[in-house]
VOLUMPA-355821 format. One record per residue (C-alpha): residue number from 0; residue in one letter; x, y negated, z. Coordinates in steps of 0.02 Angstrom, whole numbers, plus 50000, padded with zeros to 5 digits. Layout:
// VOLUMPA-355821
seq->NUM	type->A	east->X	north->Y	up->Z
...
***
This chain:
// VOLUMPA-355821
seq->0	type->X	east->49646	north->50720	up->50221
seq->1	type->X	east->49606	north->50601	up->50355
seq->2	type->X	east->49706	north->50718	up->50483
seq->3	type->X	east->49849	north->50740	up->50385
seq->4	type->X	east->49872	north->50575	up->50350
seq->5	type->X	east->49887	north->50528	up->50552
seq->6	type->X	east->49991	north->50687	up->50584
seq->7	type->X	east->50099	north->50602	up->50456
seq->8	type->X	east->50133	north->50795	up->50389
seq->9	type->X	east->50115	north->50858	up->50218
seq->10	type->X	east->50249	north->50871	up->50066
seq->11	type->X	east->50205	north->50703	up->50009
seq->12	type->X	east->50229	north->50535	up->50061
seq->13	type->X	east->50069	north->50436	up->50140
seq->14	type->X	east->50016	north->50347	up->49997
seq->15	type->X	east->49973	north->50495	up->49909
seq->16	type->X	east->49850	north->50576	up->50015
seq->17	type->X	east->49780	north->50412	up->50016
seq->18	type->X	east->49755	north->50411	up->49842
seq->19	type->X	east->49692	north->50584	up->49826
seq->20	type->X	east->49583	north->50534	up->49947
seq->21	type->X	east->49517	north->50387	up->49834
seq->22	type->X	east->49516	north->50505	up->49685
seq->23	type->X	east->49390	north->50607	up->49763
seq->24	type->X	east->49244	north->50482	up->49800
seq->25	type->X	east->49328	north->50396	up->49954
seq->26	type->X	east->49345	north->50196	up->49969
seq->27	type->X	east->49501	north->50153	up->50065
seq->28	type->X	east->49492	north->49977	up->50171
seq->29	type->X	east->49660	north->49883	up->50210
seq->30	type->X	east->49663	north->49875	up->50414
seq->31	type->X	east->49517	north->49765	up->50497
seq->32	type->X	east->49526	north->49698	up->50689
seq->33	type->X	east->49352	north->49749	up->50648
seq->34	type->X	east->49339	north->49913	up->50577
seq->35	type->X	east->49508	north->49992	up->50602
seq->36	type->X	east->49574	north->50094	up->50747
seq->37	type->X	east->49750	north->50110	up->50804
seq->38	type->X	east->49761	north->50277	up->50672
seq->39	type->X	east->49679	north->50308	up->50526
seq->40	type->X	east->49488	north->50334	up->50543
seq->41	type->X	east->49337	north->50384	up->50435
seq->42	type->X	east->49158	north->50306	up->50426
seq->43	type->X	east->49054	north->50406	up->50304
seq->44	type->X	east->49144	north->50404	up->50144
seq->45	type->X	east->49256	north->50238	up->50195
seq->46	type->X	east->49445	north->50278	up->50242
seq->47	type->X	east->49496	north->50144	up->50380
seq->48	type->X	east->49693	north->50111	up->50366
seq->49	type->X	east->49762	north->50136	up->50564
seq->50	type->X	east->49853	north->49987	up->50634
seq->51	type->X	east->49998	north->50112	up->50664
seq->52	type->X	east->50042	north->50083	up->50481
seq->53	type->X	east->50072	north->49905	up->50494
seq->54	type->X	east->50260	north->49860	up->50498
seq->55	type->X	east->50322	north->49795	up->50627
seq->56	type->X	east->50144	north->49777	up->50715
seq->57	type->X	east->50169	north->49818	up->50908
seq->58	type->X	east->50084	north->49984	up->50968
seq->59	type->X	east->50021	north->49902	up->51108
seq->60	type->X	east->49923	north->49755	up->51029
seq->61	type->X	east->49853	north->49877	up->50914
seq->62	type->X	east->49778	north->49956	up->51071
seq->63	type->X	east->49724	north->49781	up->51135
seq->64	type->X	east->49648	north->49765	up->50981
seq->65	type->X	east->49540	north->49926	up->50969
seq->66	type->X	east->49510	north->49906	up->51179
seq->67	type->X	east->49456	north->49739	up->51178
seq->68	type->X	east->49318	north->49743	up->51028
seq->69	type->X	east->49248	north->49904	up->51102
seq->70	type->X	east->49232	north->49805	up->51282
seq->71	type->X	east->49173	north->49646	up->51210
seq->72	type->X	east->49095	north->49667	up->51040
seq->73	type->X	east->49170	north->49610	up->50872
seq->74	type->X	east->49283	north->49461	up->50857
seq->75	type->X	east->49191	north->49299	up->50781
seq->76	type->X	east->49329	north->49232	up->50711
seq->77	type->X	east->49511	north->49166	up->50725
seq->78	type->X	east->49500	north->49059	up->50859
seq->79	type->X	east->49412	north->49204	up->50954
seq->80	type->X	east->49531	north->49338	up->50900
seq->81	type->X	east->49671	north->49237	up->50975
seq->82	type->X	east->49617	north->49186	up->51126
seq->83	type->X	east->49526	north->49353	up->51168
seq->84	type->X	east->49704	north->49461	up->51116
seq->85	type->X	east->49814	north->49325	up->51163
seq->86	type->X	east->49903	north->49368	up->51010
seq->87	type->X	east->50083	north->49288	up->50976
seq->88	type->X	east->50113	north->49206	up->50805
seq->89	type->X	east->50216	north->49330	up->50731
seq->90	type->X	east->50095	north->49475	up->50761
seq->91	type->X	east->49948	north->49339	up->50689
seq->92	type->X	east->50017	north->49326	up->50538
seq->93	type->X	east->50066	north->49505	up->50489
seq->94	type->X	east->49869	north->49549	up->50507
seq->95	type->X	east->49802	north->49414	up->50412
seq->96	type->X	east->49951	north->49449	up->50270
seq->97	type->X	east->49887	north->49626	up->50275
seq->98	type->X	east->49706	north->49563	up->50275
seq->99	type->X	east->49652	north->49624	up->50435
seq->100	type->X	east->49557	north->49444	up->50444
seq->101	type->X	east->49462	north->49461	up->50307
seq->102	type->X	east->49303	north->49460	up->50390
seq->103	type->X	east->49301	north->49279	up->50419
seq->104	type->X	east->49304	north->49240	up->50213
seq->105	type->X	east->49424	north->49123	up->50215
seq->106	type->X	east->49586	north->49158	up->50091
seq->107	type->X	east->49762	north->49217	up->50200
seq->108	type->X	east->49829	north->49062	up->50143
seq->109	type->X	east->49699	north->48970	up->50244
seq->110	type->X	east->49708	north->49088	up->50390
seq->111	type->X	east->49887	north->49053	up->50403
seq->112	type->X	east->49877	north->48860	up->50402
seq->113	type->X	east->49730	north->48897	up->50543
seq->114	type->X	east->49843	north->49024	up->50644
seq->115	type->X	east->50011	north->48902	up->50658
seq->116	type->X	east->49894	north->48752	up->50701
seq->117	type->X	east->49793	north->48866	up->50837
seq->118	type->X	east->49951	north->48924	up->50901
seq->119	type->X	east->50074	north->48790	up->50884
seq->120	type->X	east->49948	north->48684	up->50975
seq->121	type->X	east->49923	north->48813	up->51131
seq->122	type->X	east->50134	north->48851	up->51142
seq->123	type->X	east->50155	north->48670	up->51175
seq->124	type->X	east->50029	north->48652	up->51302
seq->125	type->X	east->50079	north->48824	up->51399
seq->126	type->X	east->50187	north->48715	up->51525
seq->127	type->X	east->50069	north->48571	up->51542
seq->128	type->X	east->49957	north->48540	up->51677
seq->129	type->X	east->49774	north->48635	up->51642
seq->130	type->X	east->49624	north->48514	up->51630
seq->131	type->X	east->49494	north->48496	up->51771
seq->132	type->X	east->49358	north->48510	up->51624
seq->133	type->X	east->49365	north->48616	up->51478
seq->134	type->X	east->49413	north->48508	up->51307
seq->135	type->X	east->49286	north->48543	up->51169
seq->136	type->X	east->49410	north->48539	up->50984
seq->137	type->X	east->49362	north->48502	up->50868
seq->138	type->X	east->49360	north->48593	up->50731
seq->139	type->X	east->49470	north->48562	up->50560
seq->140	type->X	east->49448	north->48591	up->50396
seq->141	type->X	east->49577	north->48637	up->50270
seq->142	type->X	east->49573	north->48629	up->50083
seq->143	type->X	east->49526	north->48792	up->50003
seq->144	type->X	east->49699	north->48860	up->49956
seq->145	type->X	east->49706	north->49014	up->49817
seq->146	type->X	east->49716	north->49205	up->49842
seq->147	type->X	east->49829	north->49294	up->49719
seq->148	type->X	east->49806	north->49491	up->49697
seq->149	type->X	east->49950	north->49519	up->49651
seq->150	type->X	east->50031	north->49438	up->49777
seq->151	type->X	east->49929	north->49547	up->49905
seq->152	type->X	east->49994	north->49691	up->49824
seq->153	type->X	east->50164	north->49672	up->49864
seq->154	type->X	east->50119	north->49599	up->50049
seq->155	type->X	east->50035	north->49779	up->50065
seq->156	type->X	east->50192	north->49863	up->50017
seq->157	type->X	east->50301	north->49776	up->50117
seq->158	type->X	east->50178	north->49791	up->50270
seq->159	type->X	east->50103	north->49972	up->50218
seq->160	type->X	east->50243	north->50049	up->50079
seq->161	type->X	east->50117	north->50040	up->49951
seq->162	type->X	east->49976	north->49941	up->49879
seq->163	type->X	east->49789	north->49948	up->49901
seq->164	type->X	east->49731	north->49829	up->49816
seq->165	type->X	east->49798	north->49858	up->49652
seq->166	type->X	east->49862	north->50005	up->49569
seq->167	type->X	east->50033	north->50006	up->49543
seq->168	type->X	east->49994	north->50028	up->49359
seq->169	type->X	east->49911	north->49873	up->49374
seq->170	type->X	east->50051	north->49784	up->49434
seq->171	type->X	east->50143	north->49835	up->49286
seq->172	type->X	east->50233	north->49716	up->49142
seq->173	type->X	east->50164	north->49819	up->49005
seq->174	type->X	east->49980	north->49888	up->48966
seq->175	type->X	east->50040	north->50038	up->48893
seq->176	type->X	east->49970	north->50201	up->49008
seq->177	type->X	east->50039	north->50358	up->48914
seq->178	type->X	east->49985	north->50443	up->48755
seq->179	type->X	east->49932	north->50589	up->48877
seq->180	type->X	east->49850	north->50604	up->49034
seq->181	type->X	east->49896	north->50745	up->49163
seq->182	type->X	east->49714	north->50781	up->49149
seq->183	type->X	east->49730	north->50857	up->48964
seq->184	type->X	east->49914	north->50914	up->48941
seq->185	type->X	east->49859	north->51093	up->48925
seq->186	type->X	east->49779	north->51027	up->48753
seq->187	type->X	east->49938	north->50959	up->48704
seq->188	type->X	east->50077	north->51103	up->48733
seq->189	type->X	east->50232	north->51102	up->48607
seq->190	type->X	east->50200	north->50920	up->48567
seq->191	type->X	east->50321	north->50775	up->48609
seq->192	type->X	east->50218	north->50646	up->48707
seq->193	type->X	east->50255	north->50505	up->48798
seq->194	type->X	east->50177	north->50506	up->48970
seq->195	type->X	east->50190	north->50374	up->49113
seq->196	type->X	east->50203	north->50391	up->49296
seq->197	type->X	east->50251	north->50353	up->49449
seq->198	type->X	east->50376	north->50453	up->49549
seq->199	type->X	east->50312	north->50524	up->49684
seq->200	type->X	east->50457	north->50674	up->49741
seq->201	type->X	east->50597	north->50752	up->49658
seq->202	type->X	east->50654	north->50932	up->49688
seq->203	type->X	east->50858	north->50938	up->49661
seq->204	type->X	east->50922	north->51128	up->49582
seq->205	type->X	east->51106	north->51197	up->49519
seq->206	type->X	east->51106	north->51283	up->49359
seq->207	type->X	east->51204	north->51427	up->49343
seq->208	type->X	east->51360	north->51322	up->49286
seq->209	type->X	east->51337	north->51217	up->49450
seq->210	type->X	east->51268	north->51064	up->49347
seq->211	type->X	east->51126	north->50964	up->49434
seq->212	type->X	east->50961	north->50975	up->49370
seq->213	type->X	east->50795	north->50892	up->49439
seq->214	type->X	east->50612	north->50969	up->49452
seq->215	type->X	east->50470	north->50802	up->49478
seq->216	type->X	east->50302	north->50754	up->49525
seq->217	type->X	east->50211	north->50605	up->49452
seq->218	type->X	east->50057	north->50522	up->49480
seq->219	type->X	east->49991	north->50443	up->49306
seq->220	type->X	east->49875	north->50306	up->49290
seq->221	type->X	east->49707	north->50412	up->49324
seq->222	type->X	east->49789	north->50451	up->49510
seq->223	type->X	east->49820	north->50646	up->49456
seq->224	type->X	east->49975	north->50714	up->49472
seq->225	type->X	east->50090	north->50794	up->49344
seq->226	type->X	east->50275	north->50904	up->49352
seq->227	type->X	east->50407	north->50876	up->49243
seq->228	type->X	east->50571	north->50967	up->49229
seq->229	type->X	east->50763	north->50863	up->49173
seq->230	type->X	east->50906	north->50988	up->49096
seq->231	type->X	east->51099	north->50914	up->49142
seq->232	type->X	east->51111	north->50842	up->48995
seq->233	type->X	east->50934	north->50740	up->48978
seq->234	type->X	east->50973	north->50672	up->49178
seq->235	type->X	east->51171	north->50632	up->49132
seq->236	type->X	east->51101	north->50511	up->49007
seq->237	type->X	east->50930	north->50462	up->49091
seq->238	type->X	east->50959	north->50479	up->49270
seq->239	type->X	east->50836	north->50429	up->49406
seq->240	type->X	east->50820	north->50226	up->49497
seq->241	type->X	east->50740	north->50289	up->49654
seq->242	type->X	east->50558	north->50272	up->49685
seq->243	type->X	east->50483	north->50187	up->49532
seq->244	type->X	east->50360	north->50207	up->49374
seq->245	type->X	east->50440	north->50300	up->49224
seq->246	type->X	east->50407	north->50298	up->49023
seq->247	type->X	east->50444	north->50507	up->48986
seq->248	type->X	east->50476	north->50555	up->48832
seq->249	type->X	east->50462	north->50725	up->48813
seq->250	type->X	east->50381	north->50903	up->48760
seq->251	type->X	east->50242	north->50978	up->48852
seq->252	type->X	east->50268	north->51165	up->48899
seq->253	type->X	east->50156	north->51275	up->48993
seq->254	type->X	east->50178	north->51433	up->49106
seq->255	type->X	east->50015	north->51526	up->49171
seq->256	type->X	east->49915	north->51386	up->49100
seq->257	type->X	east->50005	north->51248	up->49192
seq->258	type->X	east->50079	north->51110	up->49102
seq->259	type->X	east->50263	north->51016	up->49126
seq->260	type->X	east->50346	north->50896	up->49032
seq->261	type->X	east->50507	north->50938	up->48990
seq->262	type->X	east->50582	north->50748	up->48978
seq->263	type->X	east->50722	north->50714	up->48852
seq->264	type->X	east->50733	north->50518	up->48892
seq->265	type->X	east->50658	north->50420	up->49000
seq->266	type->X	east->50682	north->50220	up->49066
seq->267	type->X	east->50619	north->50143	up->49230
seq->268	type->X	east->50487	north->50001	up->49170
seq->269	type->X	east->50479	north->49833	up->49269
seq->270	type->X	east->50339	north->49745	up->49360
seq->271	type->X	east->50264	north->49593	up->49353
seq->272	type->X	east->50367	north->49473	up->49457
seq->273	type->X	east->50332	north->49434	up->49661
seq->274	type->X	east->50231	north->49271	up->49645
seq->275	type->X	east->50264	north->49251	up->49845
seq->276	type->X	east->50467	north->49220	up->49776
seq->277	type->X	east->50425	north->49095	up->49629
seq->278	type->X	east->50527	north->48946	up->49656
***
């Protein structure tokens, strides 16, 4: 799974073979500065996210990263990370907003604070004359400012594409899950149901009359996936809104003793608002 996942092959996108990873035993870890590599890496059954996932993180710090904690041992804490990496700002704060600094216990919040006063402070004495002896600082203390789950779940999918620290069924409006799981559709066949999921691909086919129809895969709320099938007429009235969780309402069918919905309606439900936009 591992290999796949840094070959960046397979049908489905990343996140998936991340969760079927997960579904078989696995624990994945967000990227550390002390655990993770530059790709994806394993430690008995712990899953390591690679730095190469981060967006917008440079390849080469993510080198410096991995280089200098193998030459030098594991980074203390901030302070240390920065001034053994010599890491900019920018790059600062998109590994402690994916919670590569977790380590040091202290919230991102905090971590941020600490990184723009570390940083700030050394920027504006760059072009200053060095000191004949080295200045002991003292060190600050902030407040302890909140962490918000939620609001690391949609850091991770801005940074990663998807979320690791909750589900995206948890991130959900409503605590509705499905009447059926893909897990025990075969017990249901030639009953309407109501199923949730997530979209994971769709397959676009003609019909014989040249109308559009759509074949897709789910993922439903206990990580397993599920097919469905949408006739012309069920997508001209319920068409799809791109990457997103779906109620289906439909009637299970099965063929060789595997199950599909075949959806007659289905609506795109909403999650709970970004608390990182709240005004």
């Amino acid at each position: 799974m591992v290999a796949v996942i840094n070959n960046f092959g397979g049908f489905y996108s990343t996140w998936v073979y991340f969760n079927e990873a997960r579904r078989y035993g696995a624990r994945i870890e967000l990227p550390c500065v002390n655990k993770s590599r530059v790709v994806t890496s394993i430690e008995r059954n712990t899953i390591y996210i690679g730095f190469i996932h981060i967006e917008n993180l440079e390849r080469d710090f993510a080198q410096l990263i991995v280089t200098e904690r193998e030459k030098n041992g594991l980074y203390l804490d901030l302070p240390d990370f920065i001034e053994r990496t010599q890491a900019k700002l920018e790059q600062t704060l998109l590994l402690i907003r994916i919670g590569a600094l977790r380590f040091t216990g202290k919230t991102k919040a905090n971590l941020m604070w600490e990184a723009h006063i570390l940083l700030n402070k050394k920027s504006s004495t760059t072009f200053s004359q060095p000191p004949l002896f080295k200045i002991s600082t003292r060190p600050f203390q902030l407040p302890a400012l909140p962490s918000n789950a939620l609001e690391d779940a949609y850091d991770e999918i801005e940074l990663l594409g998807f979320p690791i620290t909750l589900t995206y069924f948890d991130m959900l409006q409503t605590r509705f899950r499905g009447e059926v799981m893909s897990r025990n559709m075969i017990q249901h066949v030639g009953k309407t149901v109501r199923m949730l999921g997530f979209l994971v691909t769709l397959k676009y086919v003609r019909t014989t009359k040249n109308e559009l129809m759509h074949f897709g895969t789910f993922i439903d709320a206990e990580g397993e996936l599920f097919e469905t099938v949408h006739f012309p007429d069920s997508l001209k009235q319920y068409p799809f809104h791109g990457k997103a969780m779906y109620l289906l309402l439909g009637t299970i069918t099965e063929e060789f003793q595997h199950p599909s919905l075949t959806v007659t309606k289905m609506a795109k439900l909403p999650f709970q608002p970004d608390p990182r936009h709240k005004n």
